[in-house]
matplotlib code that plots the C-alpha trace (Angstrom):
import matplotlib.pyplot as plt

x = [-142.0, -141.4, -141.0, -137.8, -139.0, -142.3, -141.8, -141.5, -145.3, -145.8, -143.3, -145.4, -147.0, -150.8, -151.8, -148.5, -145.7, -146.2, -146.3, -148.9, -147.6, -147.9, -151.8, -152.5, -151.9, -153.2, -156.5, -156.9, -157.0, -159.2, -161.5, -160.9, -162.1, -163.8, -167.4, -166.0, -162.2, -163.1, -165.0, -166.4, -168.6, -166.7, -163.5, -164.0, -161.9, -165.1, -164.8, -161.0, -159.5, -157.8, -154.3, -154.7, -152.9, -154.5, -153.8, -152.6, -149.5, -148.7, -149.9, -148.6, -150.0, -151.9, -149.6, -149.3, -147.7, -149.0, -147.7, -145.3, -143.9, -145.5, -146.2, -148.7, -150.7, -154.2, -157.6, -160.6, -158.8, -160.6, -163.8, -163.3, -162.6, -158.6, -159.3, -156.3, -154.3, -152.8, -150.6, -151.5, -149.0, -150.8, -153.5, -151.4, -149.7, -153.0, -153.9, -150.5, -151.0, -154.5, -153.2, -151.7, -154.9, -157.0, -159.6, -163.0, -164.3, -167.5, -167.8, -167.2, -163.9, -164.1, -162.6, -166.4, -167.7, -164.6, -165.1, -169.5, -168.6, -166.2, -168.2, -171.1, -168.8, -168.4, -171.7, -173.8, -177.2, -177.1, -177.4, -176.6, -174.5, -174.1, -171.1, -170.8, -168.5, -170.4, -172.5, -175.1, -176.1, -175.8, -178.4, -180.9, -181.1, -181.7, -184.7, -186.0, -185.3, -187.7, -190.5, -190.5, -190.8, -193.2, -195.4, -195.1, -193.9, -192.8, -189.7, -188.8, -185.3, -183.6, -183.5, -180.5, -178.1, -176.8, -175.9, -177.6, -177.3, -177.2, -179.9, -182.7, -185.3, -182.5, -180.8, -184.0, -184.6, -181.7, -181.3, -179.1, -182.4, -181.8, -182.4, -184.8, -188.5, -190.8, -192.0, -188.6, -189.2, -193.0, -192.7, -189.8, -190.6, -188.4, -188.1, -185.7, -183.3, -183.6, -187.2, -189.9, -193.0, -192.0, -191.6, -194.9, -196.7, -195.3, -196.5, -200.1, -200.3, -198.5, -200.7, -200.0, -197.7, -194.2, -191.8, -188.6, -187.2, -183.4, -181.2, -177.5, -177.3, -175.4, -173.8, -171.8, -173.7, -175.5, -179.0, -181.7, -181.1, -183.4, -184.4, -182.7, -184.7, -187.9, -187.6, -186.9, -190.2, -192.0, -191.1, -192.4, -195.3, -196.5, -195.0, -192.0, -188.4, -185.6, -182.2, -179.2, -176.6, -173.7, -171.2, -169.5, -170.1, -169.0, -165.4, -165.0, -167.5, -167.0, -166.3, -170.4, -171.1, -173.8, -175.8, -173.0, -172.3, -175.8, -177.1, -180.3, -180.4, -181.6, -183.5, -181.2, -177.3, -175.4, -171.6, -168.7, -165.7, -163.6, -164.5, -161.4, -159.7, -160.1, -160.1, -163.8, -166.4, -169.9, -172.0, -175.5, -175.9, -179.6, -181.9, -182.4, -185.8, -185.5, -182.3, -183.0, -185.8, -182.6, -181.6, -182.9, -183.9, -187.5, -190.8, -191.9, -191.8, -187.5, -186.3, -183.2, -181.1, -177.8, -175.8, -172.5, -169.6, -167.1, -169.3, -167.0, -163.5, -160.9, -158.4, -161.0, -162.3, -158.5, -158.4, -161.5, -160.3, -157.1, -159.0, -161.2, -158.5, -156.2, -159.4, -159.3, -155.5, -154.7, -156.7, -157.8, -161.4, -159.4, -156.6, -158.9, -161.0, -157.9, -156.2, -160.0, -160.1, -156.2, -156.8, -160.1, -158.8, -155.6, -157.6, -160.5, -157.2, -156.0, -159.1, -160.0, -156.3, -157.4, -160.5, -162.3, -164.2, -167.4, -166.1, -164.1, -166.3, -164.9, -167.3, -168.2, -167.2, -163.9, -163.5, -165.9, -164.6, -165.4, -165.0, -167.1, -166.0, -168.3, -168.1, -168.4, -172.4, -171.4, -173.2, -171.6, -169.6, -167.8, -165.7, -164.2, -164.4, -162.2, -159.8, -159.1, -158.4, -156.4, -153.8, -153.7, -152.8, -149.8, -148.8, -149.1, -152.6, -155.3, -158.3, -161.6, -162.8, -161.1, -161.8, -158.6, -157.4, -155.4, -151.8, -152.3, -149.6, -149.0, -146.8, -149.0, -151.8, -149.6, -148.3, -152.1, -152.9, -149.6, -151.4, -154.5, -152.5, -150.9, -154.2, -155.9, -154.2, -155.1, -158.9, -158.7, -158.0, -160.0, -163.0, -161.7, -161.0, -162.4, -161.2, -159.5, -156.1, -156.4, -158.2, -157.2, -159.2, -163.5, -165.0, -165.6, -169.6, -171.9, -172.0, -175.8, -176.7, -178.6, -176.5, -172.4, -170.4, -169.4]
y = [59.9, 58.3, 60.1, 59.1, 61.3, 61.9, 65.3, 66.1, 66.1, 69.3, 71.5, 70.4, 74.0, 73.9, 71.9, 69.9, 70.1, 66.6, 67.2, 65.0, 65.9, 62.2, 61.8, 65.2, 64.6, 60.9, 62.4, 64.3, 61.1, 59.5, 61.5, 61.5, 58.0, 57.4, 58.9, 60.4, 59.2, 56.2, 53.1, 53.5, 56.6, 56.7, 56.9, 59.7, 62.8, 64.6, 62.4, 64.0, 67.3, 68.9, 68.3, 64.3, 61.2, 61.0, 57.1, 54.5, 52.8, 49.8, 48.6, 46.5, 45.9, 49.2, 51.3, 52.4, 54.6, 56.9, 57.3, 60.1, 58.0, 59.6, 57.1, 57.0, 54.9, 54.1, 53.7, 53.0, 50.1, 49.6, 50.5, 48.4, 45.2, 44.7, 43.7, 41.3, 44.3, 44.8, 42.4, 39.8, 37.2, 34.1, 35.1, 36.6, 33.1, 31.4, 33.6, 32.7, 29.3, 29.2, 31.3, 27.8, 25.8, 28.5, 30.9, 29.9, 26.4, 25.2, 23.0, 23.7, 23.6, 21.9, 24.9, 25.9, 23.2, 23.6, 27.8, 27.1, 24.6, 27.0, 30.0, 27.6, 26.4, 29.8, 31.1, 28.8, 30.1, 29.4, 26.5, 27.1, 29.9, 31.3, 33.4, 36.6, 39.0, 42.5, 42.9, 44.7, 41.7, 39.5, 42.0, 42.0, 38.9, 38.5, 40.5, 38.4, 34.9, 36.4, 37.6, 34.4, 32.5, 34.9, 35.5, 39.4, 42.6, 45.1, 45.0, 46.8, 48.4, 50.7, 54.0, 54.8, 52.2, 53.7, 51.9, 48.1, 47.7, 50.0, 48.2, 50.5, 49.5, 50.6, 54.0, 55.0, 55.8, 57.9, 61.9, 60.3, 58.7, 60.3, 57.6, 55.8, 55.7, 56.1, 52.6, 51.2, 52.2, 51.8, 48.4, 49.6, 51.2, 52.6, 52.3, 53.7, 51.6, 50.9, 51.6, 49.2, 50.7, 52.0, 48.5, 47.2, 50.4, 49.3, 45.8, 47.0, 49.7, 47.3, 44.2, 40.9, 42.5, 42.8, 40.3, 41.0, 43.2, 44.4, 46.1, 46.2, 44.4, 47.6, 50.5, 52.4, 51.6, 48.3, 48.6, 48.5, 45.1, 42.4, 44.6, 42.7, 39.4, 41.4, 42.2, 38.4, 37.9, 40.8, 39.6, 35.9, 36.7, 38.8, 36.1, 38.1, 37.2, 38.6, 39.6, 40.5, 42.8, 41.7, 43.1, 45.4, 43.6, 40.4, 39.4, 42.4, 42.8, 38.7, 36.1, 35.6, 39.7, 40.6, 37.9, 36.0, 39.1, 39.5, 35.8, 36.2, 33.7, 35.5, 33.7, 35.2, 36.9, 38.5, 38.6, 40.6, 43.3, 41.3, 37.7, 37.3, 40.3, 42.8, 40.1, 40.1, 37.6, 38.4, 35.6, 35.2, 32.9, 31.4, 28.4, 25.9, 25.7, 29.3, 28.7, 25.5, 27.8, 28.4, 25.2, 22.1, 19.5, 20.8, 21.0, 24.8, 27.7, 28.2, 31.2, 32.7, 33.5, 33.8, 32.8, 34.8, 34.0, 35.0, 33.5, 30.5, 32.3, 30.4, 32.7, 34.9, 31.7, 31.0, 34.3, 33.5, 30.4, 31.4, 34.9, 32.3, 30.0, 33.5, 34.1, 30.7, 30.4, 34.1, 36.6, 39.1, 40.4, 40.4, 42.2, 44.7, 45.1, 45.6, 48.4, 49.8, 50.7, 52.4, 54.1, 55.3, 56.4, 57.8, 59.9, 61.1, 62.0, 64.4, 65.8, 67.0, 68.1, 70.9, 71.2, 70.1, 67.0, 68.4, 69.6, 66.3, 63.2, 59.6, 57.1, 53.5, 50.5, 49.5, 48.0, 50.4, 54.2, 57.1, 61.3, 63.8, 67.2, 70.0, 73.6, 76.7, 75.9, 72.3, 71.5, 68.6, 70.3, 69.1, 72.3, 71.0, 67.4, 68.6, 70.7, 67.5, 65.3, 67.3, 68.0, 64.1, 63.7, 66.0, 64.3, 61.0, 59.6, 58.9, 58.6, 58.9, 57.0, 55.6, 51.7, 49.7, 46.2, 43.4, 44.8, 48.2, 47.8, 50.2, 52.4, 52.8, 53.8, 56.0, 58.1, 58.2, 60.1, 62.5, 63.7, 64.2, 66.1, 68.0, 68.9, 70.5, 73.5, 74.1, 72.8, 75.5, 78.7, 77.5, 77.9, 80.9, 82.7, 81.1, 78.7, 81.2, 80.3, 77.0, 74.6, 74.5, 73.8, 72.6, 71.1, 67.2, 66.4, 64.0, 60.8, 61.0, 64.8, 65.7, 67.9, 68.2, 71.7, 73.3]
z = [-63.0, -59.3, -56.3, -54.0, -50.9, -49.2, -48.7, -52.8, -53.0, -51.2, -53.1, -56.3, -57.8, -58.3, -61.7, -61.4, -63.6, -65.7, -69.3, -71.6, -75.6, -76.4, -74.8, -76.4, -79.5, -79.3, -78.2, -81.2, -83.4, -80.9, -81.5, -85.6, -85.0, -82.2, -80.8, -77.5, -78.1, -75.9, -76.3, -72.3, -71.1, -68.0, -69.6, -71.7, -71.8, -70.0, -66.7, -66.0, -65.7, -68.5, -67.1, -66.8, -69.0, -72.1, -72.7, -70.0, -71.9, -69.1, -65.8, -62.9, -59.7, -58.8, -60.7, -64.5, -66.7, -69.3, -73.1, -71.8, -69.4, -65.8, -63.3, -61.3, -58.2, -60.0, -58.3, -60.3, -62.0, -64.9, -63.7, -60.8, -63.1, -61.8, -58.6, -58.3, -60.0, -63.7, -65.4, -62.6, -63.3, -62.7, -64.6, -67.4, -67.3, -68.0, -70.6, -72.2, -71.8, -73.4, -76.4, -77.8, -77.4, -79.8, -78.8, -80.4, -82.0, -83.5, -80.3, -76.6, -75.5, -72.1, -70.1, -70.7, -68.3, -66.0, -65.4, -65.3, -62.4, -60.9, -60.8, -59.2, -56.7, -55.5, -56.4, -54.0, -54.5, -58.3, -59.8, -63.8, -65.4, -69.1, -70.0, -72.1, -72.4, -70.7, -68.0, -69.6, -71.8, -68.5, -66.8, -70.1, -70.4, -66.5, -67.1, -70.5, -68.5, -65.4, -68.1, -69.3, -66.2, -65.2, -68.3, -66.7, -68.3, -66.0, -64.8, -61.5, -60.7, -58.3, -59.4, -56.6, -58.7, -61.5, -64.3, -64.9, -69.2, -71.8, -73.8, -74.1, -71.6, -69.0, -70.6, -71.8, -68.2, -67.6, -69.2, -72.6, -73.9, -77.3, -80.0, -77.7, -78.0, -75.3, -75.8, -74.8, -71.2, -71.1, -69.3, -66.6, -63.4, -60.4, -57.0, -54.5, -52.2, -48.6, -48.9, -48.6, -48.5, -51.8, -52.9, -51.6, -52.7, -56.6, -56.3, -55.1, -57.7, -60.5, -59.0, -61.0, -63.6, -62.6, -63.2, -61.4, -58.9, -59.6, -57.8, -56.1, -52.7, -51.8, -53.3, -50.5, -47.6, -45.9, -46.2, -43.4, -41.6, -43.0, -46.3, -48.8, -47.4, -47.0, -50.6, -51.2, -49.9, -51.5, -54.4, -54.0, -52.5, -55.7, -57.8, -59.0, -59.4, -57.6, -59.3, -57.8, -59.9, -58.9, -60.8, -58.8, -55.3, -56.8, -56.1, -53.9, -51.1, -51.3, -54.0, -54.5, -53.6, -51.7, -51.4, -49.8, -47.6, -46.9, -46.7, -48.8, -51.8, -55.7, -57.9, -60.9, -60.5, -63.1, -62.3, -64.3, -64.2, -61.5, -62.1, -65.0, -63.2, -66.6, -69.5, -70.6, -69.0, -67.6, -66.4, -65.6, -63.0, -61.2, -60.4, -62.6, -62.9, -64.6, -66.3, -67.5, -69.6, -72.1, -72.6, -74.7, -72.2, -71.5, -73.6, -72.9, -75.0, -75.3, -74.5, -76.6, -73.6, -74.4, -77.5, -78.1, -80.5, -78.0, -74.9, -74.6, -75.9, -74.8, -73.2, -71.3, -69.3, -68.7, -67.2, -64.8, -64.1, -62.7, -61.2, -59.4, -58.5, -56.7, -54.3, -53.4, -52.8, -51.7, -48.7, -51.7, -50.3, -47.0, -48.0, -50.3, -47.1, -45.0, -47.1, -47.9, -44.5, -43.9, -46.9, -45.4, -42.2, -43.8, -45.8, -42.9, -41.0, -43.6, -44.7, -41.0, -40.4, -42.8, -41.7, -44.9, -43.9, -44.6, -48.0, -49.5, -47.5, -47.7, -48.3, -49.3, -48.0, -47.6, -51.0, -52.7, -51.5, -53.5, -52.3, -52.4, -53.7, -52.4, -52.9, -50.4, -50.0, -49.5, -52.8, -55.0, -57.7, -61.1, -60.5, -57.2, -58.5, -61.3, -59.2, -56.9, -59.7, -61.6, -58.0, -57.0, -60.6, -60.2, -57.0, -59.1, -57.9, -60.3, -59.0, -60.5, -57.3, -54.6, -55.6, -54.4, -55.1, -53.7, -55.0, -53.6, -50.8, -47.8, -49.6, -52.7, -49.8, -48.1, -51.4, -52.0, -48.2, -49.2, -52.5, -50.5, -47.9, -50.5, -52.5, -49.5, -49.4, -53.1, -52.6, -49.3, -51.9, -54.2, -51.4, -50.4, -53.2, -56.3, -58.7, -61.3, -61.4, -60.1, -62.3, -65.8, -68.4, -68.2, -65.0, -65.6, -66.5, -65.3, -67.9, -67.7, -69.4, -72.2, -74.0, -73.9, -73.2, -76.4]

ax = plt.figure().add_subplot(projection="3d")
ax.plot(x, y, z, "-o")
ax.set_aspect("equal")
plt.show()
């Protein structure tokens, strides 16, 4: 489906008129096979309205098309993983490239040495890397290489920051802790962002035992200035370790993330999503002296780090490789700054036009946006969440958040302030005068609940 005239987005009838038959039935064999129909949380048929594509056929730059054939301007992009944008062609051209070398060998292939050295050159606070291919191993094994450097147990993170690993000691702390004994989460404790008499309060009531401190740099705003190096030093002066997650900020807020953006150096960094630009490649990255703790060329106790079959796979590092070489060549985290910020004032401009600002906030940083979607008591609400999705899908926007990359041009941005223009009106009635008759199907759900709607 493409739209040839602005205008056609505000003649659109409430819930769209796009038809799904193909993702419908598709969906019904996903979940034949599949625990949720998806093999991510977040991209679960629970996370989008009722009236939504089912299944993403093909992408290119920051649009795709769905298995019935509607096309749409994506944000989100692969959990913000695309940053170049989909189907890249220099990194697709990599990838092809590598495909007639092989893809795994009983040795290292060289490209192994070639993307470590890379990644370091961009990553100047670290001085060793280890590849995988997620980020939650990257993040647990952050946290094993600090309690062994440490001899320490506890491990410390930021309850404000969502999502670190889905090993145990981590979703054990969240509501879906089903399957997970209490003992899994014994040794982690909490601490809020942007606060640091929490922090030191934790290290005088946890005296001698924690290991590491680990949290984002940032989520959607900057922190307090100087807290990121005040935790630095916290955390050295009661002997812990600091770690940076740096999987969303990395290769968006700058090559290196936050603590490029910021200036303050981590002992340990876990990188991922954009670094290969959607092809799978996590990295932990840190100082030698506690890297070097995974290696063979020392005489302490050895720590087994990381040791994946696919760690070294051929065509993923081809796609870093090239991912790395684009920010070095092209203005990405400018450009993705630059149309961060004219989508964000696009959208503000809208939004207060109809007098909803305080109902649908923008927010983030430029290259990190998400909305709100609050109802009449200007409480957040799946409901309204739901409703807003489901109208920028029928004006050919998909947006779970408002996440952007380098190929999302001026007219992709534009089209993207026309659905939100055209959705208001819709969000309006449904403040005024209920939902009924405007959103079909379920609200959307928090990943994070105990139970699911039946």
């Amino acid at each position: 489906m493409r739209f040839e005239e602005p205008g056609i987005l505000h003649r659109r009838t409430v819930g769209g008129t796009m038809r799904f038959e193909r993702s419908a039935a598709l969906r019904e064999r996903a979940h034949a096979a599949i625990p949720g129909g998806a093999h991510t949380y977040a991209k679960g048929d629970d996370q989008f309205p009722e009236r939504s594509p089912g299944f993403i056929a093909r992408g290119e730059g920051c649009r795709v098309w769905d298995e019935d054939g509607n096309e749409f301007v994506e944000y989100g992009m692969g959990l913000r993983a695309v940053a170049l944008g989909h189907a890249f062609p220099p990194v697709v051209e990599a990838v092809r490239r590598s495909l007639d070398i092989g893809t795994n060998f009983s040795r290292p292939h060289a490209m192994e040495v070639e993307c470590a050295e890379a990644l370091l050159a961009a990553v100047p606070f670290a001085d060793m890397v280890k590849f995988t291919k997620d980020g939650s191993t990257a993040v647990t094994a952050a946290v094993k290489l600090a309690r062994a450097a440490t001899g320490r147990d506890l491990v410390a993170i930021c309850r404000d920051h969502p999502f670190f690993s889905y090993d145990d000691w981590f979703i054990g702390t969240t509501q879906m802790d089903s399957g997970i004994p209490p003992v899994a989460t014994s040794l982690t404790r909490t601490f809020p962002y942007d606060d640091l008499a929490a922090l030191r309060d934790l290290f005088e009531g946890e005296r001698g035992r924690i290991a590491c401190v680990l949290l984002e740099a940032c989520k959607y705003e900057d922190p307090s200035p100087g807290y990121l190096h005040e935790v630095r030093r916290l955390c050295h002066a009661n002997g812990a370790l600091l770690i940076l997650d740096e999987m969303i900020n990395g290769f968006r807020l700058a090559v290196a993330g936050g603590q490029e953006h910021y200036g303050v150096e981590p002992d340990l960094s876990t990188f991922g999503k954009a670094m290969a630009n959607g092809f799978a490649v996590s990295a932990l990255a840190g100082k030698r002296e506690y890297m070097e703790l995974g290696g063979i060329r020392h005489d302490r106790d050895r720590v087994f780090l990381l040791s994946t079959t696919h760690g070294g796979e051929v065509p993923g590092l081809a796609a870093a490789l090239a991912t790395m070489r684009a920010y070095r060549e092209l203005p990405v985290v400018e450009t993705i700054d630059r149309q961060g910020r004219r989508l964000a004032e696009g959208l503000k401009s809208v939004i207060a036009a109809h007098g909803l600002s305080e109902h649908v906030p923008i927010t983030g940083k430029p290259c990190n946006l998400v909305f709100g979607t609050l109802d009449r008591d200007k409480r957040p609400s799946q409901h309204f969440r739901a409703l807003l999705m489901q109208e920028l899908i029928a004006r050919g926007v998909i947006a779970p958040s408002l996440v952007i990359s380098y190929s999302h041009d001026d007219a992709a941005v534009d089209r993207t302030v026309e659905a939100f223009d055209g959705a208001m009106p819709v969000y309006r009635r449904a403040l005024e005068e209920g939902l009924d008759g405007l959103l079909a199907g379920p609200p959307t759900a928090p990943v994070y609940r105990r139970r699911n709607r039946v």
